[in-house]
C-alpha positions in Angstrom: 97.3 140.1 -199.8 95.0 137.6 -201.6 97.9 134.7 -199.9 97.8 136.4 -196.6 93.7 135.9 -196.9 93.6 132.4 -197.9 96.3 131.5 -195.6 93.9 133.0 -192.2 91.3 131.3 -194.4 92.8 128.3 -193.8 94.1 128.7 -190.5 90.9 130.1 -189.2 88.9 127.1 -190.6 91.8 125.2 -188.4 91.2 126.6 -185.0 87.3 126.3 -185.7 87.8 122.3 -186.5 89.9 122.1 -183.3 87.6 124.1 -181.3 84.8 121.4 -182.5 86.6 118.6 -181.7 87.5 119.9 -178.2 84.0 120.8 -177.2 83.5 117.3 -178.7 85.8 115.8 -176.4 84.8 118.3 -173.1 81.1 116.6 -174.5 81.5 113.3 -174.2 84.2 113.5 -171.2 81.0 115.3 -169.4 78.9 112.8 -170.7 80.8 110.0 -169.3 81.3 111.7 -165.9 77.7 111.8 -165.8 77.2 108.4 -166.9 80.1 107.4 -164.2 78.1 109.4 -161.3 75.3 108.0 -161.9 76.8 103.8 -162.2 77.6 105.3 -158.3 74.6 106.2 -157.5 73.3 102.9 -159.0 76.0 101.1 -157.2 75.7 99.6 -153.3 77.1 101.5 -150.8 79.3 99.3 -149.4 78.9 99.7 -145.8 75.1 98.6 -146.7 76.2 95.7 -148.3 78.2 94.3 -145.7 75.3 94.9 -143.1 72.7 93.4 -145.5 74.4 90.1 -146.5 76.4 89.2 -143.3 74.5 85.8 -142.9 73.7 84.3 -139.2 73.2 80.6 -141.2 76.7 81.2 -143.0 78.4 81.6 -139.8 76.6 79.0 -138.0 77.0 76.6 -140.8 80.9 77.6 -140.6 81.0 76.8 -136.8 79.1 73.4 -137.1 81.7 72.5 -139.4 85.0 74.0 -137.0 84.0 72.4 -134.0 83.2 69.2 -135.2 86.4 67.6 -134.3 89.4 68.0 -132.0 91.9 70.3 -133.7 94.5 71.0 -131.4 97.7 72.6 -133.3 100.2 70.4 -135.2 97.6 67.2 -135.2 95.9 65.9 -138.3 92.7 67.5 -137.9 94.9 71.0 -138.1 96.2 70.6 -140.8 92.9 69.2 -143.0 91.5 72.8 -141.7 93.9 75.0 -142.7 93.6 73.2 -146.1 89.8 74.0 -145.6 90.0 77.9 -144.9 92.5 77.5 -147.9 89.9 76.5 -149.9 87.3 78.3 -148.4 89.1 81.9 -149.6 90.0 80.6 -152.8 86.0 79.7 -153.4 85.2 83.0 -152.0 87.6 85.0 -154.4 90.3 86.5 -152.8 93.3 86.9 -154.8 95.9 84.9 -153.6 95.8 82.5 -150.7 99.0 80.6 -149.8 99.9 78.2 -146.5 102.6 79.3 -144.9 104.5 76.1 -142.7 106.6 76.2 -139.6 108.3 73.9 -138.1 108.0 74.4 -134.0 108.0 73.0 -130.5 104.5 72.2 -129.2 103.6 69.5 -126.3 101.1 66.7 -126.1 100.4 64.6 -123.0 100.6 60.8 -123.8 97.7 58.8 -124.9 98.1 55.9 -123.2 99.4 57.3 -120.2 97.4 60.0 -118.5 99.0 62.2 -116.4 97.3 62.4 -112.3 97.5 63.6 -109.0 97.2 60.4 -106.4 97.4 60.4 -102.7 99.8 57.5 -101.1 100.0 56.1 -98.0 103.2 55.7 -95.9 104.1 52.2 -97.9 103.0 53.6 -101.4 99.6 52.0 -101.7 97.5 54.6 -103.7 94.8 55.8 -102.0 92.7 58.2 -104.4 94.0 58.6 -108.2 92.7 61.6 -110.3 90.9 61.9 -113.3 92.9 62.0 -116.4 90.4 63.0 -118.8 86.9 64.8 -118.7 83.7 63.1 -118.6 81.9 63.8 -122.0 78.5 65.3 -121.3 77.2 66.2 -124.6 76.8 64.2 -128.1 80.6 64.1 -129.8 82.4 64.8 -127.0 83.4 61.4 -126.8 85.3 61.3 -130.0 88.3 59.4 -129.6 90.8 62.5 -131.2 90.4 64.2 -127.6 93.3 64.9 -125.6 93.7 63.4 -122.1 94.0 66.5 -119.4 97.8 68.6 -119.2 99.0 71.7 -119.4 101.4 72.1 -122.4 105.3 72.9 -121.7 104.4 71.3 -119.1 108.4 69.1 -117.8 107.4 65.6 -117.3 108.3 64.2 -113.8 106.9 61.8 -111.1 107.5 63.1 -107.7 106.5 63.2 -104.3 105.9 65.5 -101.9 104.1 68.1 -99.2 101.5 69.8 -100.8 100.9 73.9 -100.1 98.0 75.9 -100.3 98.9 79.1 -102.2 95.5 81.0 -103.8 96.1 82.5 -107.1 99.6 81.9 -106.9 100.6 86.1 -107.1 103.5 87.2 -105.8 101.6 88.8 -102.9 100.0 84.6 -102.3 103.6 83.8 -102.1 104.1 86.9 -99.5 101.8 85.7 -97.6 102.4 82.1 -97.3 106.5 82.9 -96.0 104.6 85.8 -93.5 102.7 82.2 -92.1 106.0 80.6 -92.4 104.9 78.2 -95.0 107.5 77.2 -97.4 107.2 76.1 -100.8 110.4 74.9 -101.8 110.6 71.2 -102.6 106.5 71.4 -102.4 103.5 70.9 -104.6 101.6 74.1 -104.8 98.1 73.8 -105.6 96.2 76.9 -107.3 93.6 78.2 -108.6 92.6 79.1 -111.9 91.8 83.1 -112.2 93.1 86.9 -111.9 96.9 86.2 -113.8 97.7 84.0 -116.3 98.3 80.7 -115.3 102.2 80.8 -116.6 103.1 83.1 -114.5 101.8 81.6 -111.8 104.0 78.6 -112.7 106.7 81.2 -112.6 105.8 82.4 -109.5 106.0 79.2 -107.7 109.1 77.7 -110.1 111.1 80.8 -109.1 110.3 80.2 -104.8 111.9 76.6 -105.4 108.5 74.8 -106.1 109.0 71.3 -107.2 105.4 70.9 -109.0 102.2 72.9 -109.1 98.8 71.6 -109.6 96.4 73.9 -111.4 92.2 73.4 -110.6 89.4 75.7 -111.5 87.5 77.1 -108.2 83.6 76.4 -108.5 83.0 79.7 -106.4 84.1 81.3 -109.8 83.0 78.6 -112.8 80.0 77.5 -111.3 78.9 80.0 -108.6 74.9 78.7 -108.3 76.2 74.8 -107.4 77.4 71.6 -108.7 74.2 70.0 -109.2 73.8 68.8 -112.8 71.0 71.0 -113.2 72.9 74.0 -112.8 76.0 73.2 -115.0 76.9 72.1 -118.2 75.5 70.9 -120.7 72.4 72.7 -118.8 73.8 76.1 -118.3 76.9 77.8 -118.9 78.7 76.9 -115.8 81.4 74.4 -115.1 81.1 70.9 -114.1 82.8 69.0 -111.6 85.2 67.3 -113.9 85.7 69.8 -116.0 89.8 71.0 -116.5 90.8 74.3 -118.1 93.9 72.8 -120.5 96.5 75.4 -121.4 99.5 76.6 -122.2 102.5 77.5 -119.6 104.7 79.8 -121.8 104.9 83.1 -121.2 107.3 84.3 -124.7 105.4 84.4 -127.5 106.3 82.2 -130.6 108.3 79.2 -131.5 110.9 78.7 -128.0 113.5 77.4 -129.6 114.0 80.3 -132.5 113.5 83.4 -130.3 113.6 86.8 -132.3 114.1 84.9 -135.9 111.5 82.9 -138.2 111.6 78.6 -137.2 112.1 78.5 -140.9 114.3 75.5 -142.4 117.0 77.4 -141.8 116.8 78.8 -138.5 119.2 78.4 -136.0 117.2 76.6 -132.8 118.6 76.7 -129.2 118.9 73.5 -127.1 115.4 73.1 -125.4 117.5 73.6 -122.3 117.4 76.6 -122.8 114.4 77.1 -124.4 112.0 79.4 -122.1 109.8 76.6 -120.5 109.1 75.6 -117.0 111.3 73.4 -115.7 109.2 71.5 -113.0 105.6 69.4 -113.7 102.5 71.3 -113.8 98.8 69.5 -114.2 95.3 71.1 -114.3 92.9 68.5 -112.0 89.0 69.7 -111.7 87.4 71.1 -108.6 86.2 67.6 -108.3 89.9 66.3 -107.9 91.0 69.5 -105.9 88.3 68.7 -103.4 89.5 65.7 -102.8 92.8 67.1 -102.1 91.9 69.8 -100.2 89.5 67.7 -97.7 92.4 65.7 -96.7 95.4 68.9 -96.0 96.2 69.9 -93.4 98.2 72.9 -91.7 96.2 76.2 -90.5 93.4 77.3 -91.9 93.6 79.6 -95.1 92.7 83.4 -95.4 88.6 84.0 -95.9 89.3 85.2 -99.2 91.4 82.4 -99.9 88.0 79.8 -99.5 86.0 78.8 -102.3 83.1 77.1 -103.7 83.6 73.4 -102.4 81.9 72.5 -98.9 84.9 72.4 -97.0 87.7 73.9 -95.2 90.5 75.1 -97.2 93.2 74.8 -95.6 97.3 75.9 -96.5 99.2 72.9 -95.9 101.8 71.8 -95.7 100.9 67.7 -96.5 98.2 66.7 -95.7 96.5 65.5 -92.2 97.6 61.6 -92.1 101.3 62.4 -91.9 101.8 59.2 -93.2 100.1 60.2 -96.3 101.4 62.1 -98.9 101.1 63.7 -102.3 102.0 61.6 -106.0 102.6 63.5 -109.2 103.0 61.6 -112.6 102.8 64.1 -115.7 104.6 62.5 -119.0 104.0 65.5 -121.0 106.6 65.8 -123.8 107.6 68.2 -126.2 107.9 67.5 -129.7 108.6 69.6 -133.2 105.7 69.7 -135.3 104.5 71.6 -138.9 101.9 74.3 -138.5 100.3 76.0 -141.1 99.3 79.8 -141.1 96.5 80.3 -144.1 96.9 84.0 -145.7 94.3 85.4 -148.1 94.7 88.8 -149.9 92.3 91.3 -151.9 95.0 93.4 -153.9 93.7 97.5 -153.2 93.1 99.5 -156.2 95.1 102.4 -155.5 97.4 101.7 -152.7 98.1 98.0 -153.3 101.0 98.7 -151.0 99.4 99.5 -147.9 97.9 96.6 -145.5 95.1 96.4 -143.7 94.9 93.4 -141.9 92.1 91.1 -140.0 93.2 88.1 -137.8 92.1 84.8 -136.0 93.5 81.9 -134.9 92.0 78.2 -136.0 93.6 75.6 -133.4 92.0 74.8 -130.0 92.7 73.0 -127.5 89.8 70.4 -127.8 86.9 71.6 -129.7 87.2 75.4 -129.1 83.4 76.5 -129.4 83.8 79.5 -128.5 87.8 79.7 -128.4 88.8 80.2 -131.3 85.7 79.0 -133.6 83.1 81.6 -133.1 85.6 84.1 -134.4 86.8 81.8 -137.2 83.6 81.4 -138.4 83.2 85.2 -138.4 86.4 85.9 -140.2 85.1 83.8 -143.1 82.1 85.2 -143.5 83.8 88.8 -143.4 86.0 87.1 -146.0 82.7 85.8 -148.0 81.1 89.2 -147.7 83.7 91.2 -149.2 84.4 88.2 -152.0 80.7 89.0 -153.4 81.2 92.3 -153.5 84.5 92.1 -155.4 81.7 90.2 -157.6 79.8 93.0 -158.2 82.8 95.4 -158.9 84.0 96.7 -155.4 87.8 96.7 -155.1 89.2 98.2 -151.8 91.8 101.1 -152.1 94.2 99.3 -150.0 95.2 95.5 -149.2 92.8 93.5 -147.1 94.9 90.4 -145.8 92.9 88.0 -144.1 94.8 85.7 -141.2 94.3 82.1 -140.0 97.1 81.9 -137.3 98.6 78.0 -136.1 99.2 77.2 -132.8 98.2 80.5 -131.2 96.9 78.6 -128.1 101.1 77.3 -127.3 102.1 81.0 -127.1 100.8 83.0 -130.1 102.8 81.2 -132.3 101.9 81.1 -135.8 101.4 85.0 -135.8 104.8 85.7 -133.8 106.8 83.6 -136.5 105.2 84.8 -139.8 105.8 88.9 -138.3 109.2 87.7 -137.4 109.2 86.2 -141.7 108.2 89.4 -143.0 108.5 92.1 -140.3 110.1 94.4 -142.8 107.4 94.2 -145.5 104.9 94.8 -142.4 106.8 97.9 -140.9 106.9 99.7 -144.1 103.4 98.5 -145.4 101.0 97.7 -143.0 98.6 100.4 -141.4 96.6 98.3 -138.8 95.7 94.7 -137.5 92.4 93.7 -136.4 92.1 90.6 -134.3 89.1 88.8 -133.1 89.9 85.8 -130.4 86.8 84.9 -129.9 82.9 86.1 -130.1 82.1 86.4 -126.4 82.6 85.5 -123.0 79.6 86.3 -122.2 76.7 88.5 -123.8 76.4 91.5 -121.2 78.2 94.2 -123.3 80.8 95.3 -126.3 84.4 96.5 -125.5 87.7 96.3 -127.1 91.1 96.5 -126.7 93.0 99.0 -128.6 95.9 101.1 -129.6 94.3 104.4 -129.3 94.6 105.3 -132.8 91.9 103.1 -133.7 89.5 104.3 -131.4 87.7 106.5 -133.9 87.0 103.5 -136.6 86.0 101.4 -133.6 83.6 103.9 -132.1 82.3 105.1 -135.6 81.5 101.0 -136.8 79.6 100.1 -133.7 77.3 103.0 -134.4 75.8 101.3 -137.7 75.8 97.6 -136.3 72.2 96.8 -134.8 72.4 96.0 -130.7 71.9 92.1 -130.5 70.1 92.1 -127.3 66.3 92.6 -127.2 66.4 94.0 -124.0 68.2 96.9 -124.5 66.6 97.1 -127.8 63.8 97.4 -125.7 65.5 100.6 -123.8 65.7 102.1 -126.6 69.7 101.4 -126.9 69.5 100.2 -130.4 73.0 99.9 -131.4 76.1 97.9 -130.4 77.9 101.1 -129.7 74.7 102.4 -126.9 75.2 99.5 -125.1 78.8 99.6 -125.0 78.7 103.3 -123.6 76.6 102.5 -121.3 77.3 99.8 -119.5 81.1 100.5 -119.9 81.6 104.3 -119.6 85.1 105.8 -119.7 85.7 107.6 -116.7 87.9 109.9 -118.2 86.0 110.8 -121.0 82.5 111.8 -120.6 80.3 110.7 -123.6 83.1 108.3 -124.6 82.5 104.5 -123.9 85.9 102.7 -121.9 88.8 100.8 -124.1 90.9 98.3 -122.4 94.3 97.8 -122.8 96.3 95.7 -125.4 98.5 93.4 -123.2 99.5 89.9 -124.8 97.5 86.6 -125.1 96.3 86.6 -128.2 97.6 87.6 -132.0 98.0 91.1 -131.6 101.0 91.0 -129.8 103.6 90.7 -132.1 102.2 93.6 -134.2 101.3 96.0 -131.4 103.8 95.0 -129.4 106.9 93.9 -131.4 106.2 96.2 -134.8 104.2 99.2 -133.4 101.5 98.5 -135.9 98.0 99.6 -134.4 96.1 96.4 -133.6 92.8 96.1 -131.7 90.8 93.1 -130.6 87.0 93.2 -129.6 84.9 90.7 -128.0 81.4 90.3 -126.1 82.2 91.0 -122.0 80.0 88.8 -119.3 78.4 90.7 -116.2 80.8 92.3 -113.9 80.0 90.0 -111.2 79.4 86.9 -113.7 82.2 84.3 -115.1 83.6 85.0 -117.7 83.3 82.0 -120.0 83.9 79.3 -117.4 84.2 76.3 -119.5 87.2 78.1 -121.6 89.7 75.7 -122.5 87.3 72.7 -121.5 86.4 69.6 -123.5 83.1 71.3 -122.9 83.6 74.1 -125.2 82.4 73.0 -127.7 79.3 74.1 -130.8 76.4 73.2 -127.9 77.9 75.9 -125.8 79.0 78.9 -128.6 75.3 78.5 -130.3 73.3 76.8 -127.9 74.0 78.0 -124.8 75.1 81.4 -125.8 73.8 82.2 -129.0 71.2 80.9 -129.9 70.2 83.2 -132.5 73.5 83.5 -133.6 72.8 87.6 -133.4 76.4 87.8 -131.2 78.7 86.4 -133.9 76.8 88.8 -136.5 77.1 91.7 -134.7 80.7 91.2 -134.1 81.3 90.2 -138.0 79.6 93.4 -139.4 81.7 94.9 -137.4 85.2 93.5 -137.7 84.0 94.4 -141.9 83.2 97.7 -141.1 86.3 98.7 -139.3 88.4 97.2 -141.8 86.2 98.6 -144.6 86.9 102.1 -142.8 90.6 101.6 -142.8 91.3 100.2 -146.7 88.9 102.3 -148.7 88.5 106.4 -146.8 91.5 108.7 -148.7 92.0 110.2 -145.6 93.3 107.0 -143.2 90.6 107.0 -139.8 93.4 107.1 -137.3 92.8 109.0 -134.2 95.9 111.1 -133.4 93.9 113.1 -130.7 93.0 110.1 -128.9 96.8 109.0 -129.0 98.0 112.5 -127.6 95.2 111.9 -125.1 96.4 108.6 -124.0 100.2 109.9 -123.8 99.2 112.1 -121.0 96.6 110.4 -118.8 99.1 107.2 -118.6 102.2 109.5 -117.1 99.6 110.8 -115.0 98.9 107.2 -113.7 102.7 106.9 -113.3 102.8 109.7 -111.4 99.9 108.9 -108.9 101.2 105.4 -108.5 104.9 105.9 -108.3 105.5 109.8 -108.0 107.6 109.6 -105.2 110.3 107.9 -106.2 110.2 109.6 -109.7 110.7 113.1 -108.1 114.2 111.5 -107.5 115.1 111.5 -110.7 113.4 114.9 -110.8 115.5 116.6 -113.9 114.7 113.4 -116.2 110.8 113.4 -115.6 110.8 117.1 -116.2 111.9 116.3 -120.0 109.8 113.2 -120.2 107.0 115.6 -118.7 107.6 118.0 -121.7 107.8 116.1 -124.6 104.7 114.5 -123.4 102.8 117.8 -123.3 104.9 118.6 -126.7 103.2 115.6 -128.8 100.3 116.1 -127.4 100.3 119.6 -128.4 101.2 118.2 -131.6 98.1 115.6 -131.8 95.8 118.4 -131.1 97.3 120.8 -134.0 97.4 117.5 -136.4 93.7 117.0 -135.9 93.1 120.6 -135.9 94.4 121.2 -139.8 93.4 117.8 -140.9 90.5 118.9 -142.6 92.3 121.7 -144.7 93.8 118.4 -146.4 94.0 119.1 -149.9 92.0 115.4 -150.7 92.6 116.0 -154.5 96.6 116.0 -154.0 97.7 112.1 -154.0 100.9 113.5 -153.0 99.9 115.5 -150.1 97.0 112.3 -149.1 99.6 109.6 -149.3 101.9 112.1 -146.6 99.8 112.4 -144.7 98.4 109.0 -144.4 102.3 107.3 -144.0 102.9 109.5 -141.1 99.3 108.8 -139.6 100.2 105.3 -140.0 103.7 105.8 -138.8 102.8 107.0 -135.4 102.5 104.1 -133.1 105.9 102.9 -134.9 107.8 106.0 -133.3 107.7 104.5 -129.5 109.5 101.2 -130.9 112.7 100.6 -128.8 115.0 98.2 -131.1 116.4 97.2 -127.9 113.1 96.2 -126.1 112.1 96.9 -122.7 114.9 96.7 -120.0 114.6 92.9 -119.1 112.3 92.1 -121.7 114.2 92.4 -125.4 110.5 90.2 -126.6 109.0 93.7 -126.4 109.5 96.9 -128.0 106.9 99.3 -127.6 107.7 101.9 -124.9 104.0 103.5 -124.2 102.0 100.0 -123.7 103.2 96.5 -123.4 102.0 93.5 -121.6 102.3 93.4 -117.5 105.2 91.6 -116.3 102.9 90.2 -113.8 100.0 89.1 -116.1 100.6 89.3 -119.4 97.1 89.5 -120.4 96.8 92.8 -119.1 98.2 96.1 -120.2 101.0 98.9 -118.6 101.7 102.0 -119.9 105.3 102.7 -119.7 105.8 98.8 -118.7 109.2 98.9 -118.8 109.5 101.8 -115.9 106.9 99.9 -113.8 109.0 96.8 -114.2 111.9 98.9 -112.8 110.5 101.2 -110.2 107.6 97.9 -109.2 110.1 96.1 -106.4 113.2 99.4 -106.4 112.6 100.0 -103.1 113.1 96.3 -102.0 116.4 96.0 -103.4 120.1 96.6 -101.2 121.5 99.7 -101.7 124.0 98.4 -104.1 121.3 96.8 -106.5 119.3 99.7 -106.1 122.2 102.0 -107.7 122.5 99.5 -110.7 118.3 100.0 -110.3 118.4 104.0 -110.4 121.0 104.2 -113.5 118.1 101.7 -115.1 115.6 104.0 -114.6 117.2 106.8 -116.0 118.6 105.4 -119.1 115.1 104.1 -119.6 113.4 107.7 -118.9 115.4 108.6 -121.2 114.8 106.4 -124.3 111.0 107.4 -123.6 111.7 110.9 -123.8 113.3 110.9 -127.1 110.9 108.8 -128.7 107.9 110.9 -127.7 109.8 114.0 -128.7 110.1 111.7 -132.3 106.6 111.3 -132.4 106.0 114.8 -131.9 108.2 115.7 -134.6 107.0 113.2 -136.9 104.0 115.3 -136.8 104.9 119.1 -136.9 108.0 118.6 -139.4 106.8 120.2 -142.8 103.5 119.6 -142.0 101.1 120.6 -145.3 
């Protein structure tokens, strides 16, 4: 008895010495949580750091610097800045930077040989020669680095021939010119600048048997209160009368000569007779040199709203009214391989290193690029700079920020298309969203963006907290970005809800919204509805005097769009519960296949049995967005297991509507909901690929039209499934 005491003695004096040291341990564990919460308390909140030490003089010292010389991609001057962001990110902190080369096919005009427009008489004495470069107006923009005046992918050539009249250059232009009986094959088309972009325009008039065009901007639309020097540039905004929007003419995106694949070292690359660029000359001229022009054609007069802003008739052609006289073209574009460098800078996550959340810009310009690409450069950086003082002070992200400089974006997007095509599979598996800035503004009326609907949310929610840069509607007591934005650009679908525009092509984006169904957004400062929007784009004049000047002269637009492009990207790579808006994505599903139906409903009730299933699985995974959203907050946020789920399919979504085979006609894009117009690829369709096939149906001979019909279907099809995938991704063992 006396061992069976001593031993509960013992063990009783055991359980008492492990009970101390556990309430010990529970002590100190307690003590250090409190400690821990109150180092959180003590630290910045984040959001507040990025709004207090965005700096207007960072960013304007950053676009003094970009826009001090020419920097068109593949020169020189490209490649000293890329080695300057380089260096820039590496001084700022991030934790890797690398430069990424490519080898591709760009175009330069010659130096010593300008490319012009002349008017000959009937023995070949020249008459009138254009301009080859612009006049410089303002301090630097004489520097000896600037390009002469041409349109890259431009094929060189030096022709003769009628000239014709045709507007915009649309299809409908074109229409109407053979209604006039006009012709345009064998002729030089002159057109205007505006509505679609300008290579597919060249398209337009290439595919009617065009033999050149001639590109000029209309002053009605860059320079709508004169010509007078007091009322343009470098005075005002507006467009002088020797100014020439430069540009590219490609309408693919990324290197032409290694479609689909990387222009690595080891890429195979096509002949460049094959290679997707025009085949015939193409110039920009001014409105100057287009007046000249158009004050000697002749033919009958042109449509009213064909006219312009020069004091004179406009008139169709063809030729010109001395039938002795006639039109000269001499381009000597060329095209040539060159080495571009993209610049990519990473801050490694904390918890999810693994998951991407990443924020783009391209450097090159065309001359100076003011505004084009440099006021959103210079943002990027100081985005970059903001979140490199707060990893100073401790802050790590829980997910990757990757920070892009894209080369050559202006040729056809092609730094960014090339580096997705690199590493598309790390991107499909990795990254959540892309968030591009072109440019700051186009003007300084109101906010909008261009989204995938998923980020919506994350857009909405950042432009509450950035202060409204414009003291007048300060003054009306709008005092945020987001106030403005809803009201002077209300949804009209959604009450309460300010209006998104759609992501087409035309800037970085693409390839990741597009190509990889990663949700991308851009976001830029719109001008007045009835105002130009940014008429000296693509100009020699575009330079720092215009972007600060001119525009901002407080630099309070660039700020406002920097806090936040950090604020959306600070949403995205540090919440546990991703801010992706499935509702909105359900939302969008449904009121685009209404729009199909209003604008082509008619010939869709002949494939009747096919649109029914379509019509269901659209209201299926949009019943499904609505039940996702619904139980989101029951989200156990303490579960990694159940977060990270949750999150993969979230970010998943917009990968669902990826067709490997691309869009009937158009393998360059995959994504079935929205994709660029076939007729202007800088704006959006929704379901692209069945407006591409049902657009001209009709117009076809009944034997095309059977080929047409079995398009559609097949097509209707592939849409079906992959919204009934979507729909599944989200109801299958859902938590």
């Amino acid at each position: 008895m006396d061992m069976d005491g001593s031993m509960m003695g013992r063990r009783g004096k055991k359980v008492l010495l492990v009970g101390t040291v556990i309430l010990l341990v529970l002590t100190v564990v307690s003590i250090a949580i409190v400690v821990l919460l109150q180092e959180d308390e003590d630290q910045p909140d984040p959001e507040r750091m990025i709004l207090r030490m965005a700096s207007k003089d960072a960013i304007d010292a950053t676009l003094r610097h970009l826009t001090s010389e020419p920097h068109t991609a593949g020169t020189e001057a490209d490649t000293q800045q890329a080695e300057w962001v380089k260096g820039q990110w590496e001084d700022q902190g991030l934790d890797e930077v690398h430069l990424v080369p490519y080898t591709v096919l760009l175009s330069y005009p010659l130096r010593d040989k300008n490319n012009t427009v002349s008017l000959v008489d009937g023995e070949g004495r020249t008459l009138w020669t254009s301009r080859g470069h612009q006049q410089p107006l303002w301090q630097g923009e004489d520097h000896p680095e600037v390009l002469p005046n041409f349109n890259a992918y431009s094929a060189p050539g030096n022709l003769q021939g009628d000239i014709v009249y045709a507007y915009l250059g649309r299809d409908e232009d074109f229409q109407y010119l053979e209604s006039r009986n006009v012709s345009v094959t064998g002729r030089i088309i002159l057109i205007r600048y505006g509505t679609i972009f300008r290579g597919n325009k060249v398209q337009n008039a290439e595919r009617r048997g065009a033999s050149a065009v001639l590109l000029f901007l209309d002053p009605k639309i860059v320079s709508p209160d004169g010509e007078g020097a007091n009322v343009t540039y470098p005075n005002t905004v507006f467009a002088p009368e020797h100014a020439v929007q430069l540009g590219t003419l490609l309408t693919t995106d990324g290197d032409p000569l290694t479609p689909f694949f990387p222009s690595t070292d080891s890429a195979f690359r096509i002949p460049e007779a094959e290679a997707p660029v025009p085949k015939i000359p193409v110039q920009p001229i001014s409105y100057h040199d287009a007046g000249y022009i158009l004050s000697h054609m002749g033919g009958e007069t042109a449509p009213q709203d064909w006219q312009g802003g020069l004091n004179l008739t406009y008139r169709l052609g063809p030729g010109l009214q001395d039938p002795t006289w006639n039109t000269s073209l001499d381009v000597y574009t060329r095209n040539v391989n060159a080495t571009v460098y993209n610049v990519i800078g990473t801050i490694k996550g904390s918890v999810e290193a693994d998951r991407y959340v990443l924020l783009g810009n391209h450097r090159d310009a065309w001359i100076f690029g003011g505004v084009d690409p440099s006021s959103a450069t210079a943002a990027l950086l100081e985005v970059s700079r903001v979140f490199g003082l707060m990893l100073k002070d401790g802050w790590r992200p829980r997910r990757t920020l990757v920070f892009c400089s894209w080369a050559a974006e202006e040729y056809g997007l092609v730094g960014s298309s090339e580096w997705t095509e690199q590493f598309t599979t790390h991107l499909k598996g990795r990254a959540l969203a892309y968030l591009n800035v072109d440019m700051v503004f186009e003007g300084t009326y109101s906010f909008i963006s261009m989204s995938s609907p998923l980020l919506y949310e994350a857009v909405m929610t950042a432009t509450k907290k950035v202060a409204n840069p414009d003291p007048k509607e300060v003054a009306a007591g709008r005092l945020y970005l987001y106030d403005t934005w809803l009201h002077r650009h209300p949804d009209p679908n959604h009450e309460g809800r300010p209006r998104f525009k759609g992501l087409g092509s035309g800037s970085d984006f693409s390839a990741f919204q597009n190509v990889l169904g990663i949700p991308s957004m851009d976001m830029y400062y719109t001008a007045e509805p009835d105002a130009p929007a940014l008429p000296l784009y693509h100009t020699l004049y575009e330079g720092y005097h215009l972007s600060k000047d001119l525009y901002d002269p407080e630099m309070s637009y660039h700020l406002a769009i920097t806090q936040t492009w950090a604020l959306i990207a600070l949403s995205l790579a540090q919440d546990t519960v991703v801010p992706l808006c499935l509702r909105c994505y359900g939302e969008f599903v449904s009121e685009a296949l209404q729009d199909l139906k209003d604008e082509y409903g008619e010939l869709l009730n002949q494939v009747k049995p096919q649109l029914e299933y379509f019509e269901d699985a659209v209201t299926i995974f949009h019943s499904a967005t609505e039940m996702w959203t619904s139980l989101l907050p029951l989200l156990d946020t303490t579960n990694p297991l159940e977060v990270r789920s949750v999150n993969d399919a979230q970010m998943m979504l917009d990968r669902v509507f990826i067709d490997p085979h691309g869009l009937p006609g158009r393998p360059q894009y995959n994504h079935v909901v929205m994709a660029p117009s076939s007729n202007n690829i800088y704006n959006s369709d929704s379901f692209a690929g069945l407006q591409d096939l049902l657009y001209d149906l009709q117009d076809l001979t009944p034997e095309m039209q059977v080929t047409r019909w079995r398009q559609v279907k097949e097509h209707l099809a592939a849409i079906t499934h992959l919204t009934l995938a979507a729909a599944n991704l989200l109801t299958h063992d859902l938590w």
